[in-house]
PQR file of N, CA, C, O and H, with PARSE charges and radii, in Angstrom:
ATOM      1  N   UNK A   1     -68.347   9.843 115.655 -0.4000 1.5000
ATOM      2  CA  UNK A   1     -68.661   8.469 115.325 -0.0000 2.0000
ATOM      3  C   UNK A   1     -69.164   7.785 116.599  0.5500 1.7000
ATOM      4  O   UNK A   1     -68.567   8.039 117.645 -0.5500 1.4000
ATOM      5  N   UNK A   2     -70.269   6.891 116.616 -0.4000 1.5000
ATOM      6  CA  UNK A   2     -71.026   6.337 117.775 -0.0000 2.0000
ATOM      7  C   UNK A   2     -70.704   4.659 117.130  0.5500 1.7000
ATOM      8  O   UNK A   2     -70.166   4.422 116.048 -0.5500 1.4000
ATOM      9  H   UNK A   2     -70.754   6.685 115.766  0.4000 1.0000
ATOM     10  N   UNK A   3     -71.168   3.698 118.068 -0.4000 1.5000
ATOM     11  CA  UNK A   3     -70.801   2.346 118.241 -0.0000 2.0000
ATOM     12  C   UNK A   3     -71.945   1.551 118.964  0.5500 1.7000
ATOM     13  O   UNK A   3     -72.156   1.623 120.175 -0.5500 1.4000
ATOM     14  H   UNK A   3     -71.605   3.890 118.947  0.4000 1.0000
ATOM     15  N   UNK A   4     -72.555   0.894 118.204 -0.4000 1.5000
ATOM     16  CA  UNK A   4     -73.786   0.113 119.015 -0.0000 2.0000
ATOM     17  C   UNK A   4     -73.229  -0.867 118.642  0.5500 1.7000
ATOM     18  O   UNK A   4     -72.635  -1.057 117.581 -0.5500 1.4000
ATOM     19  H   UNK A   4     -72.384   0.836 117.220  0.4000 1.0000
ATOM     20  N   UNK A   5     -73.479  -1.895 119.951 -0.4000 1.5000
ATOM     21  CA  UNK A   5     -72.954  -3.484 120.317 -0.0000 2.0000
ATOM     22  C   UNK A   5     -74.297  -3.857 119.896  0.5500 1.7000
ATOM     23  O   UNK A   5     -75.206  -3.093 120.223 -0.5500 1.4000
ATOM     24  H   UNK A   5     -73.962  -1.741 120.814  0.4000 1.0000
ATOM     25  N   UNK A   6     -74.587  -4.946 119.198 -0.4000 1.5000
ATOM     26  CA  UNK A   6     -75.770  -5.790 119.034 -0.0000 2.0000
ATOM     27  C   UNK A   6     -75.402  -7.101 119.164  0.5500 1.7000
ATOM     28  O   UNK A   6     -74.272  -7.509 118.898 -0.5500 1.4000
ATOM     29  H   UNK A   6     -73.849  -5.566 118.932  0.4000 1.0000
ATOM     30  N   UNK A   7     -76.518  -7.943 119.656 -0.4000 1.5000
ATOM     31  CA  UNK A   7     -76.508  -9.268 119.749 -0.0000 2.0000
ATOM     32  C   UNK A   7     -77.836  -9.975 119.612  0.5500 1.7000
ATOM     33  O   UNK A   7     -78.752  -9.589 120.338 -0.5500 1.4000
ATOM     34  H   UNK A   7     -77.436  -7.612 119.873  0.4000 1.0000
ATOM     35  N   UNK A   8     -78.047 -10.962 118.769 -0.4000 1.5000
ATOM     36  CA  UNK A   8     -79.273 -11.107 117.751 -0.0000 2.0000
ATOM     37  C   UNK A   8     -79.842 -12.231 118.282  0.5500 1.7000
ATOM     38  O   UNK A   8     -79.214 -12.671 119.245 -0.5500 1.4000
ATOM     39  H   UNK A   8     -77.304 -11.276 118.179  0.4000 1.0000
ATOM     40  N   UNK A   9     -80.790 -12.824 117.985 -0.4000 1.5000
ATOM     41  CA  UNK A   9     -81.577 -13.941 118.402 -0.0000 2.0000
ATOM     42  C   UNK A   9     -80.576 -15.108 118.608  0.5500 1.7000
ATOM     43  O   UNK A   9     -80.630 -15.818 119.612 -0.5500 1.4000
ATOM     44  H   UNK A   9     -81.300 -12.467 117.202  0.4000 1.0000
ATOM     45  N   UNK A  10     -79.675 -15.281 117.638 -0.4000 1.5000
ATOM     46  CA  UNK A  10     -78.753 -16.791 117.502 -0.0000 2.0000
ATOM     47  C   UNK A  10     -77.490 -16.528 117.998  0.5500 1.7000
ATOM     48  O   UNK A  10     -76.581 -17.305 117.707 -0.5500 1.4000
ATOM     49  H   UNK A  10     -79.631 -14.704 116.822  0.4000 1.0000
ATOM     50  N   UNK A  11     -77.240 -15.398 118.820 -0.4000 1.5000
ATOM     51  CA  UNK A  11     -76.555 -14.967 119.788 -0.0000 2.0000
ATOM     52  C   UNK A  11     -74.868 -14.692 118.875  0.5500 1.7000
ATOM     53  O   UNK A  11     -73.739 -14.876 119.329 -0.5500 1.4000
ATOM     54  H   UNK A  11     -77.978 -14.767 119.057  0.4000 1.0000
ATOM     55  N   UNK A  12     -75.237 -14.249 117.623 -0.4000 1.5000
ATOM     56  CA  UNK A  12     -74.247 -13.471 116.865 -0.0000 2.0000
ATOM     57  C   UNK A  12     -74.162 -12.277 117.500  0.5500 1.7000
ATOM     58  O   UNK A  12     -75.089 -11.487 117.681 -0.5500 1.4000
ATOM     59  H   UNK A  12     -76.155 -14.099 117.254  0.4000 1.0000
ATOM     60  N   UNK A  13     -72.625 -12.121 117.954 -0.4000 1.5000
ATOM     61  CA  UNK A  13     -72.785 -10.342 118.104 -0.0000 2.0000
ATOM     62  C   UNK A  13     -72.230  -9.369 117.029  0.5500 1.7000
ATOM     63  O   UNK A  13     -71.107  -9.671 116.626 -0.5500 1.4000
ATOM     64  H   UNK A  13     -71.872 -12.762 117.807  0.4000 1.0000
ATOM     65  N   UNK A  14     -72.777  -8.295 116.502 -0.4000 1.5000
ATOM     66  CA  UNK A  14     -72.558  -7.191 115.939 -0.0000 2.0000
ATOM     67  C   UNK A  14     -71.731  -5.984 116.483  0.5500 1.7000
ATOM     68  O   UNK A  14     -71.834  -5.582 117.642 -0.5500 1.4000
ATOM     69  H   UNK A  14     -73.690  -8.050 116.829  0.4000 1.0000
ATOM     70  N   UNK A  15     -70.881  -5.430 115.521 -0.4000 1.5000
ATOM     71  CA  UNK A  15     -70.788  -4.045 115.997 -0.0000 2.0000
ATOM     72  C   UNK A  15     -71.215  -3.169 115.214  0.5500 1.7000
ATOM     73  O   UNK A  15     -70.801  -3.417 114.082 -0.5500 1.4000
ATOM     74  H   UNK A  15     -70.797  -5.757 114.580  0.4000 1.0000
ATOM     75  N   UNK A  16     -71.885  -2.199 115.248 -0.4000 1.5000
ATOM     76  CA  UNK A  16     -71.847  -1.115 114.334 -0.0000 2.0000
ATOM     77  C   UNK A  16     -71.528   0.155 114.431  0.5500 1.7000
ATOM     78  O   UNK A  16     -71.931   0.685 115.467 -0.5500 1.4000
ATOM     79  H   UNK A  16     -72.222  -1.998 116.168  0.4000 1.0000
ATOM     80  N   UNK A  17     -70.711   1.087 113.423 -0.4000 1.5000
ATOM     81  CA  UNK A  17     -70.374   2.478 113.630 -0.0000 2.0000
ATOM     82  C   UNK A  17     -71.351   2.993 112.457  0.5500 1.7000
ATOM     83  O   UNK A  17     -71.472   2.675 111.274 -0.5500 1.4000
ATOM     84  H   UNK A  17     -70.383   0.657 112.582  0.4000 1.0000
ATOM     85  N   UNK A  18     -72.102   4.078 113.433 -0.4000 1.5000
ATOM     86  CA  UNK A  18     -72.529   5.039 112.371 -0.0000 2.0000
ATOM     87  C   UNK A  18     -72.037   6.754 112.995  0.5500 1.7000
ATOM     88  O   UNK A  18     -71.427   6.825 114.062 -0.5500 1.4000
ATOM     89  H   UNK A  18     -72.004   4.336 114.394  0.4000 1.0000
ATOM     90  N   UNK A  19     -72.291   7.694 112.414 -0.4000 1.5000
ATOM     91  CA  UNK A  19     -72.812   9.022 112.894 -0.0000 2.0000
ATOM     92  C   UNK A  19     -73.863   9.503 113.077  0.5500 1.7000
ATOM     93  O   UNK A  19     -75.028   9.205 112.810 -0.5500 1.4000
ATOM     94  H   UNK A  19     -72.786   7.636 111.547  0.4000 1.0000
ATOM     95  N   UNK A  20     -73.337  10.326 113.587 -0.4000 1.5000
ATOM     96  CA  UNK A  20     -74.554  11.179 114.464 -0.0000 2.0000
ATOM     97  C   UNK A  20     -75.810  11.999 113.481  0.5500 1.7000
ATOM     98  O   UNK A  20     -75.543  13.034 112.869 -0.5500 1.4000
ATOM     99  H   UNK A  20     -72.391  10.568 113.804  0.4000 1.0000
ATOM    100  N   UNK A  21     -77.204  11.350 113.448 -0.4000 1.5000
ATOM    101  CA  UNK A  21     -78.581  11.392 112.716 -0.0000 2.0000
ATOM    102  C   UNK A  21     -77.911  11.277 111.329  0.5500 1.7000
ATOM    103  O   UNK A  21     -77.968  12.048 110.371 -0.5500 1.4000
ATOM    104  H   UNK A  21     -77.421  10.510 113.945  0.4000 1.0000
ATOM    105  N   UNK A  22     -77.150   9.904 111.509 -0.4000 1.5000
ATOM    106  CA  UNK A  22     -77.653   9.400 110.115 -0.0000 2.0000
ATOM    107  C   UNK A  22     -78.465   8.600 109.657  0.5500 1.7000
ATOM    108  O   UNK A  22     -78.494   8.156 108.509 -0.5500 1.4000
ATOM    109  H   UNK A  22     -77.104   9.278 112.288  0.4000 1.0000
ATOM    110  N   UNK A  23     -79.461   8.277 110.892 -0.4000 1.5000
ATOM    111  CA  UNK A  23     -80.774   7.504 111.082 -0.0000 2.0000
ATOM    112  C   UNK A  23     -81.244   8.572 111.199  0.5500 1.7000
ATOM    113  O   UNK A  23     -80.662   9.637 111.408 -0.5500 1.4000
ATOM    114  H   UNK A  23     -79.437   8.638 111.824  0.4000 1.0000
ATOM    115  N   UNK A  24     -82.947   8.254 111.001 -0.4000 1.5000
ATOM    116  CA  UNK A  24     -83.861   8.885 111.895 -0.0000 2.0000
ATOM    117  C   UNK A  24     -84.326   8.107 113.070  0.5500 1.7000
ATOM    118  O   UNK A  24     -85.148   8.620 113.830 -0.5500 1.4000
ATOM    119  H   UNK A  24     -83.420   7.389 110.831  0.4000 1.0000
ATOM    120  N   UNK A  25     -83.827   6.800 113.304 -0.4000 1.5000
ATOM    121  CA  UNK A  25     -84.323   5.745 114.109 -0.0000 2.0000
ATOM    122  C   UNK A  25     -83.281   4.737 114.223  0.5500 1.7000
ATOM    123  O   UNK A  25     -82.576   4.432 113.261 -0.5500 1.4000
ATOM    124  H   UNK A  25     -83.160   6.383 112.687  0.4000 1.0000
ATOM    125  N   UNK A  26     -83.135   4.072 115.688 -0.4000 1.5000
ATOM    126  CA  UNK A  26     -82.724   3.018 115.914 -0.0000 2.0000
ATOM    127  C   UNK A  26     -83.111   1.843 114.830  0.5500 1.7000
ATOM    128  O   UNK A  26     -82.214   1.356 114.141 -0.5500 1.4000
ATOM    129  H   UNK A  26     -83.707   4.320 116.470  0.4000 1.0000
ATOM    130  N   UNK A  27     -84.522   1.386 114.695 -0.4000 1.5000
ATOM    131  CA  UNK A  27     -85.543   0.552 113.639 -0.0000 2.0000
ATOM    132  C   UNK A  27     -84.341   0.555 112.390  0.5500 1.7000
ATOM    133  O   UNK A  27     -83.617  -0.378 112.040 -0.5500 1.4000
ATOM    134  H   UNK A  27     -85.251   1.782 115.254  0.4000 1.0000
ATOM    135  N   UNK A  28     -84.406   1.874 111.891 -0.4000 1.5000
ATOM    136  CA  UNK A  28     -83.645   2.298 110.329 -0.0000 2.0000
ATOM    137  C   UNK A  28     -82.595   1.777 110.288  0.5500 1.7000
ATOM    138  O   UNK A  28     -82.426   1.121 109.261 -0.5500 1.4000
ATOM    139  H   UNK A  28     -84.994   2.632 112.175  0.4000 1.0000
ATOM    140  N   UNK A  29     -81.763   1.781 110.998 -0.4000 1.5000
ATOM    141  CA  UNK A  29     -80.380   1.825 111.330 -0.0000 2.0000
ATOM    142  C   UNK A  29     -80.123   0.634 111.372  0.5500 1.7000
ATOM    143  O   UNK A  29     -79.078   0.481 110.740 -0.5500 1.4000
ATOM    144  H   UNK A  29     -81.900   2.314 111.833  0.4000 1.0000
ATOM    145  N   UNK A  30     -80.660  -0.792 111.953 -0.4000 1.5000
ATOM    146  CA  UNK A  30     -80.460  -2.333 112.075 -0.0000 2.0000
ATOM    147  C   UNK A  30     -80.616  -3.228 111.023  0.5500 1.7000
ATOM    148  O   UNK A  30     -79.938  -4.206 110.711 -0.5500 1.4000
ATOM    149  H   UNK A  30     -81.510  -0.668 112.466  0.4000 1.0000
ATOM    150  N   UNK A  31     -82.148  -2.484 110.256 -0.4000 1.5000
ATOM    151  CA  UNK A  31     -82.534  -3.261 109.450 -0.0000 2.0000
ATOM    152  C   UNK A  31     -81.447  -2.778 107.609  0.5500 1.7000
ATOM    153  O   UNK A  31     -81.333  -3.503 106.620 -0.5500 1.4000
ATOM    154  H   UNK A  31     -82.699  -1.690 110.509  0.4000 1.0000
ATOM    155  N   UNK A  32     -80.939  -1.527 107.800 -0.4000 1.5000
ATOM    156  CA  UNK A  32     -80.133  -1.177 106.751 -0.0000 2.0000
ATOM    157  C   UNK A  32     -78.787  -1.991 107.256  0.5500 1.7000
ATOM    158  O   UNK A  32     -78.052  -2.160 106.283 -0.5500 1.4000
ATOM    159  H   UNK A  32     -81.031  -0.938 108.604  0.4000 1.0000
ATOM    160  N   UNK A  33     -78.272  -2.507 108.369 -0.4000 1.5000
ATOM    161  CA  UNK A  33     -76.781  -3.026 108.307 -0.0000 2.0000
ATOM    162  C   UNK A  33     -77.107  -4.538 108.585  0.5500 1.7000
ATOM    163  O   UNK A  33     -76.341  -5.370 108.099 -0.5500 1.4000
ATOM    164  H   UNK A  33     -78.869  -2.370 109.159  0.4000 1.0000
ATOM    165  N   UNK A  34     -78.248  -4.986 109.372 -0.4000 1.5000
ATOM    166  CA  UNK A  34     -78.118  -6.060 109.443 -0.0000 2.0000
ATOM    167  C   UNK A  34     -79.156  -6.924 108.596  0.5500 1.7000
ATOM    168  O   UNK A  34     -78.791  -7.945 108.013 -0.5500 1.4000
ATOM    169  H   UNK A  34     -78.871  -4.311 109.767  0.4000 1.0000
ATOM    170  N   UNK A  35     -80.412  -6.481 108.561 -0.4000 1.5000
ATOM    171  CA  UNK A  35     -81.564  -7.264 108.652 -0.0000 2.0000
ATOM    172  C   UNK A  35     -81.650  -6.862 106.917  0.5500 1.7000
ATOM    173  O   UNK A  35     -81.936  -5.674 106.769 -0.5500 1.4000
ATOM    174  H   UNK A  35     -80.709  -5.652 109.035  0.4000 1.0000
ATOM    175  N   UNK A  36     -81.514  -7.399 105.982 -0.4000 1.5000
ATOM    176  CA  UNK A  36     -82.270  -6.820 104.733 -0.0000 2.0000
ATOM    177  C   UNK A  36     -83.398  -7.571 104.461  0.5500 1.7000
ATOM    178  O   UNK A  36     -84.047  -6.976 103.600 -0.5500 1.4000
ATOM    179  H   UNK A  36     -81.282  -8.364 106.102  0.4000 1.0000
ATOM    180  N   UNK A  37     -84.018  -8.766 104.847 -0.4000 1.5000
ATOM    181  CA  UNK A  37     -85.071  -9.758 104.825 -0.0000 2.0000
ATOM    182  C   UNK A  37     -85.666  -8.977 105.773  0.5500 1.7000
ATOM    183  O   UNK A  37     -84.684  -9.196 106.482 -0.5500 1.4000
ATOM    184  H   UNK A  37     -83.491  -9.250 105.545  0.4000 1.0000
ATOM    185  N   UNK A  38     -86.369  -8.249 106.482 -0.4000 1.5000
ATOM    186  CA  UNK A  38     -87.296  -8.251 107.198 -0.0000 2.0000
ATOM    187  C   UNK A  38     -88.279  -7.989 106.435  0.5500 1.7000
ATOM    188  O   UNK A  38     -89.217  -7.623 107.143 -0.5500 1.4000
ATOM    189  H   UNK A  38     -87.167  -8.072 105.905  0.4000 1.0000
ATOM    190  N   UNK A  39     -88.616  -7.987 105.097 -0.4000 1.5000
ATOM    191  CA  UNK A  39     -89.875  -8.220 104.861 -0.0000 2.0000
ATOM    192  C   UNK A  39     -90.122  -6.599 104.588  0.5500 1.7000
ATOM    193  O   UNK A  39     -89.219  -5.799 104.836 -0.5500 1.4000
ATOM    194  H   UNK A  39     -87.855  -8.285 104.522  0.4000 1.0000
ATOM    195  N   UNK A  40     -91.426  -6.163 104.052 -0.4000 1.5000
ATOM    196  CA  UNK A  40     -92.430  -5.176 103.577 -0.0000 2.0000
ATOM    197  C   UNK A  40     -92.593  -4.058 104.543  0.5500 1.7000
ATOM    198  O   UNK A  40     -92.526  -2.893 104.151 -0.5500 1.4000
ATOM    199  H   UNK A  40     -92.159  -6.813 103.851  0.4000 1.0000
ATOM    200  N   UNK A  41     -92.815  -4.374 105.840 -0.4000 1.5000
ATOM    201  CA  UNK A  41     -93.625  -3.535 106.619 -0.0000 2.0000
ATOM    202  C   UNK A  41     -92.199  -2.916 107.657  0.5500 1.7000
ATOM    203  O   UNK A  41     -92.311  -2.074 108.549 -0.5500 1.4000
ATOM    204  H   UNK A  41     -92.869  -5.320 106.158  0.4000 1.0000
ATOM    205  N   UNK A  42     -90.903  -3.608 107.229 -0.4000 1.5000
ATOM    206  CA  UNK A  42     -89.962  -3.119 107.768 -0.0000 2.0000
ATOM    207  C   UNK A  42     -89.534  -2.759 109.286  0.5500 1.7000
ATOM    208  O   UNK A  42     -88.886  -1.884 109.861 -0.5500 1.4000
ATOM    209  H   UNK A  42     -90.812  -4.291 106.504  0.4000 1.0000
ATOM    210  N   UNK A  43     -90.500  -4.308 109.716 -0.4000 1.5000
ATOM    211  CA  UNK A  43     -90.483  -4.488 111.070 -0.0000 2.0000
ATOM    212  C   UNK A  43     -91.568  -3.426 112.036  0.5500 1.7000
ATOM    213  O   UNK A  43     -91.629  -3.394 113.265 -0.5500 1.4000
ATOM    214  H   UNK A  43     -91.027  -5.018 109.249  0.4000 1.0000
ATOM    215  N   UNK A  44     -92.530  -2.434 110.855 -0.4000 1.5000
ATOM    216  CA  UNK A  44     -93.836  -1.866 111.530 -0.0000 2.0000
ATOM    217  C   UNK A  44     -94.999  -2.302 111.494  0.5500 1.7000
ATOM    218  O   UNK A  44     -95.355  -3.000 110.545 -0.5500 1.4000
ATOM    219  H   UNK A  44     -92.480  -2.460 109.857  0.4000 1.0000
ATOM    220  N   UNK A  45     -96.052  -1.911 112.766 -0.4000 1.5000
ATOM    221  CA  UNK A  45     -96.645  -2.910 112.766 -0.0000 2.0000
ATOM    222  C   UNK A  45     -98.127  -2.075 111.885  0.5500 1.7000
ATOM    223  O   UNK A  45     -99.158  -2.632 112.261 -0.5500 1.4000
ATOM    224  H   UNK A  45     -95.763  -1.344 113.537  0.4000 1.0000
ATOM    225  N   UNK A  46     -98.335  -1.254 111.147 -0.4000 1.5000
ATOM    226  CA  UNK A  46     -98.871  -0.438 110.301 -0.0000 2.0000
ATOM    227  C   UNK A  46     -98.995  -1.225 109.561  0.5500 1.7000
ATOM    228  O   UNK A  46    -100.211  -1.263 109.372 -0.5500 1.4000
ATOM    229  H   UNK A  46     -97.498  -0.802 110.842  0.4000 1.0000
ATOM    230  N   UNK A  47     -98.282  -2.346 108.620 -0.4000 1.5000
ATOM    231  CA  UNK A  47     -99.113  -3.131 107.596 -0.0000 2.0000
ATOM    232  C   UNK A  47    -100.161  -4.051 107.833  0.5500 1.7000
ATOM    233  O   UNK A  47    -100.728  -4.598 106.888 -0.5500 1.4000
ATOM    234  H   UNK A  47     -97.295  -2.315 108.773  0.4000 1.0000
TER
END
């Protein structure tokens, strides 16, 4: 089990536990626990 500290624009801090490649990406991993509004392009800049 791993532990990323986050702290967000409005200076909320987060913790999160995940395991090991249960992302394929940091990106994946924020927007599934924290962010569910980011919109379509899922924070890439491809759209």
């Amino acid at each position: 089990m791993y532990t990323l500290f986050v702290t967000d624009t409005v200076n909320n801090h987060h913790v999160i536990k995940f395991e090991r490649f249960e992302y394929n990406n940091l990106m994946e991993l924020l927007i599934n626990r924290l962010y569910d509004d980011i919109g379509a392009c899922k924070g890439d800049l491809s759209c």
